[in-house]
C-alpha positions in Angstrom: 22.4 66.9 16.8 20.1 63.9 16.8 22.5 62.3 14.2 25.5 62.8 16.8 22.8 61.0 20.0 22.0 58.1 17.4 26.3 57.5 16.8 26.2 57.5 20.6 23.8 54.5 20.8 25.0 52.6 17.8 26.1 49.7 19.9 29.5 49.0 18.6 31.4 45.4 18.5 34.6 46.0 19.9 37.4 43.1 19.6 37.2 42.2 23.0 33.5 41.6 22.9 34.1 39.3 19.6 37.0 37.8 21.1 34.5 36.9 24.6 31.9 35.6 21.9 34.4 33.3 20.6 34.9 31.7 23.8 31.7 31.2 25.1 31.4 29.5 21.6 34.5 27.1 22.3 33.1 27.2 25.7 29.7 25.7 24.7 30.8 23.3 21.8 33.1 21.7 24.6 30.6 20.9 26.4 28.3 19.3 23.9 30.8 17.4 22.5 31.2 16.2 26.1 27.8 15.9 27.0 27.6 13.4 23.9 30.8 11.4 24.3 29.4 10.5 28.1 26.1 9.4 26.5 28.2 7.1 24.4 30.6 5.3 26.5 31.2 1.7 25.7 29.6 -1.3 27.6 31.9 -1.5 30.4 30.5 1.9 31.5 27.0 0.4 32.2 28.6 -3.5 32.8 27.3 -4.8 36.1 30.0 -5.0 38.9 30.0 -8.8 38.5 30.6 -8.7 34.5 33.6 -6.1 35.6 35.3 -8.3 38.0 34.8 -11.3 35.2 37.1 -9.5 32.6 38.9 -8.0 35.5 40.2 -12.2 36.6 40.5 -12.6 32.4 43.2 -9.9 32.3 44.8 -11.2 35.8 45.1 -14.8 34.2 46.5 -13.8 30.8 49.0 -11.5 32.9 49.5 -14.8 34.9 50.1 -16.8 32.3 53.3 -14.6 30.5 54.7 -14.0 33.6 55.1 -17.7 34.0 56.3 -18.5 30.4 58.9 -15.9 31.1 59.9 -17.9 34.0 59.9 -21.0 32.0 61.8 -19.9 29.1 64.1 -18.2 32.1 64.8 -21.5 33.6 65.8 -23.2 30.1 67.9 -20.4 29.9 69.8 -21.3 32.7 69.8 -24.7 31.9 71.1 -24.8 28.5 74.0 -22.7 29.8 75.0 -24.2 33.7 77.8 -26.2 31.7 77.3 -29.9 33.1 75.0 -32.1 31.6 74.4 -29.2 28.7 73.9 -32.3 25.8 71.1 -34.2 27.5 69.0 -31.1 28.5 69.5 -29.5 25.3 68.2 -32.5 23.4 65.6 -32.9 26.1 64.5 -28.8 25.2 64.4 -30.0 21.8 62.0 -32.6 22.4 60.0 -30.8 24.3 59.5 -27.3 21.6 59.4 -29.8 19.3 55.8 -31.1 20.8 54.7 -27.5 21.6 55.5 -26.3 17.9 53.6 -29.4 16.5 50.9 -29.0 18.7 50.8 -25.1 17.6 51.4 -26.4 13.6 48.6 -28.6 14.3 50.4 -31.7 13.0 50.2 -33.6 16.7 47.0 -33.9 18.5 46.4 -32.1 22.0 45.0 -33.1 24.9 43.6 -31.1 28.2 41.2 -29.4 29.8 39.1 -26.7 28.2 35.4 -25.9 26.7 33.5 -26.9 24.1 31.8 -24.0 22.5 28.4 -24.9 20.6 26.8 -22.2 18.2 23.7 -23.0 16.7 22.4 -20.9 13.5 18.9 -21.9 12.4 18.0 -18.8 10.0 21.4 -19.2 8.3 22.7 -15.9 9.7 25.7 -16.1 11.9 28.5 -14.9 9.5 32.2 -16.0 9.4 33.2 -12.5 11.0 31.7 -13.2 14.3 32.3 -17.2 14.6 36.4 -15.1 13.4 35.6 -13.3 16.3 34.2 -16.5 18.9 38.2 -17.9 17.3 39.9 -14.7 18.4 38.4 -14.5 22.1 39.6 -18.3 22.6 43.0 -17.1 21.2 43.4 -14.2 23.7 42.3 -16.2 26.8 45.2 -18.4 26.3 43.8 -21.6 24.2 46.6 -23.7 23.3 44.8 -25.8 20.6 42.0 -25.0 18.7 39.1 -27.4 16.7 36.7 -26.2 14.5 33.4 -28.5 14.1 30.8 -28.3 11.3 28.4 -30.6 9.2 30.1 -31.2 5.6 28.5 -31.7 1.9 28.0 -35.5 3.2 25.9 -34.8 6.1 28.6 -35.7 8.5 30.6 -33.9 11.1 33.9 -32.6 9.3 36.4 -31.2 12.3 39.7 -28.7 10.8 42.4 -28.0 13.0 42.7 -24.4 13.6 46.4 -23.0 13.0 47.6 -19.2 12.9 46.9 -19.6 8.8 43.4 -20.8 9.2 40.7 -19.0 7.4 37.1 -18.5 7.8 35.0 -17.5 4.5 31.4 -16.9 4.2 29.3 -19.1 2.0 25.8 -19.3 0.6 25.1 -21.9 3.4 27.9 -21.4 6.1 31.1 -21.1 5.7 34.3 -22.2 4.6 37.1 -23.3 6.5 40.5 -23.5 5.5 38.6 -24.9 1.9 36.2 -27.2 3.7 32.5 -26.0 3.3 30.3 -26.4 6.6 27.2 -26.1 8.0 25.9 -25.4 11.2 25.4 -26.1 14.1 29.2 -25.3 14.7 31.5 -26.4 17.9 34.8 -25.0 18.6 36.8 -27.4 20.9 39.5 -25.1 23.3 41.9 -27.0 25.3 42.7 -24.1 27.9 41.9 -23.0 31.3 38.0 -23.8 31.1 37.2 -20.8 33.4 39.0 -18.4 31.6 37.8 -19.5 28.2 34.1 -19.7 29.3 34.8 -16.1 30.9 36.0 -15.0 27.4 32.6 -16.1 25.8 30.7 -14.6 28.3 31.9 -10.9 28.6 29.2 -8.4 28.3 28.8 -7.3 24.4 31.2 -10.0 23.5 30.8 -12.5 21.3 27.9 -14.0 22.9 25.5 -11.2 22.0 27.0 -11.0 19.0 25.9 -14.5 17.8 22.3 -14.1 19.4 21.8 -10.3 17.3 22.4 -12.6 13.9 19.6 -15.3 15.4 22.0 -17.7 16.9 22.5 -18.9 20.1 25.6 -20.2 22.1 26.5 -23.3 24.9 29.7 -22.9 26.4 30.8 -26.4 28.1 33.8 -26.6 30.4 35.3 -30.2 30.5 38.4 -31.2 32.7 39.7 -33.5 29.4 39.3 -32.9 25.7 41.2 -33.8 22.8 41.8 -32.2 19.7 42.5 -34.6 17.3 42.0 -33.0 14.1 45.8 -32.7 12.1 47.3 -30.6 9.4 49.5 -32.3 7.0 52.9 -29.5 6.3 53.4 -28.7 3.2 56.7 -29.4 1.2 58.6 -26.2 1.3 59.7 -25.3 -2.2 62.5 -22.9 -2.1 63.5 -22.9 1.8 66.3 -24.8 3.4 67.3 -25.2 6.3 70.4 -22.7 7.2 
């Protein structure tokens, strides 16, 4: 008999009791996992209002500015095509890509507005992947032409042209730039829309604060007229031909 009363009160696991302990499991590792992912949202979450409407006009502008090279290349389009005077504006398109691809090969100089974009690096610290990354914001926020300052083995300011090839090496003291070692300080010369460039450098956990965690700091200058006079000589092609 008191065997038959201790089976009674034998607490037994039925499968719908392991099958609820399951879920509250699941239940409960959601909402960690949650819990932690909201801890560790990226800076935008805790940007101020006024850093948000910053890289809010950033996107608007770049949007801006496809929507009107669509338009452009639209127009030529038409032009090329209308029938009368087809000749003329299609040696005058010519000209004109001609001038765009040489200012984007970096054999023609450029002139316009834009910012000048100053990093000094006393300790020596401010590695090639950030001032890669100072090149790539300028990039996105629609700079046209790019120039890339530094302080050669001579003690005098060497200036590379920056083209879709360029490289950017670390080096015992520096960097090195499409083969050229330099020193800092270092100046990147944008021409651009200066507010959306200087908006680019200053976006909250950008590239700014990326310069001043390595002991560097940054000057962003806007300017109505620069020029980008650094070139790039082509190189022979060896094999390719026109077709």
């Amino acid at each position: 008999m008191p065997s038959l009363w201790r089976q009674l009160l034998r607490p037994r696991a039925r499968r719908v009791d392991l099958l609820v302990a399951l879920l509250l499991g699941l239940l409960g590792f959601a909402l960690v996992v949650q819990v932690r992912s909201t801890q560790k949202e990226g800076v935008l979450a805790n940007a101020r209002q006024g850093d948000l409407v910053q890289i809010l006009d950033e996107l608007s502008n770049r949007s801006d500015r496809l929507r009107q090279e669509v338009t452009t290349l639209t127009e030529t389009k038409q032009r090329l095509t209308a029938g009368t005077g087809t000749t003329e504006a299609a040696l005058a398109e010519a000209r004109r890509r001609t001038q765009q691809l040489g200012i984007l090969a970096g054999t023609v100089p450029a002139t316009g507005p834009g910012v000048q974009v100053r990093i000094t690096d006393p300790r020596e610290q401010v590695s090639a992947s950030v001032l890669l990354d100072v090149l790539e914001e300028l990039r996105n926020a629609g700079a046209e032409a790019i120039e890339f300052e530094g302080t050669g083995d001579s003690s005098r300011v060497v200036a590379v042209r920056i083209v879709a090839q360029s490289s950017l090496v670390d080096d015992t003291t520096g960097v090195t730039v499409d083969g050229r070692h330099l020193r800092a300080p270092f100046r990147f010369t944008a021409v651009g829309d200066p507010g959306t460039l200087a908006g680019a450098m200053a976006i909250p956990g950008g590239v700014e604060d990326a310069v001043q965690q390595q002991g560097g700091s940054t000057q962003v200058t806007r300017s109505a007229r620069l020029r980008v006079g650094a070139l790039r000589a082509l190189p022979t092609p060896r094999y390719a031909r026109p077709d």
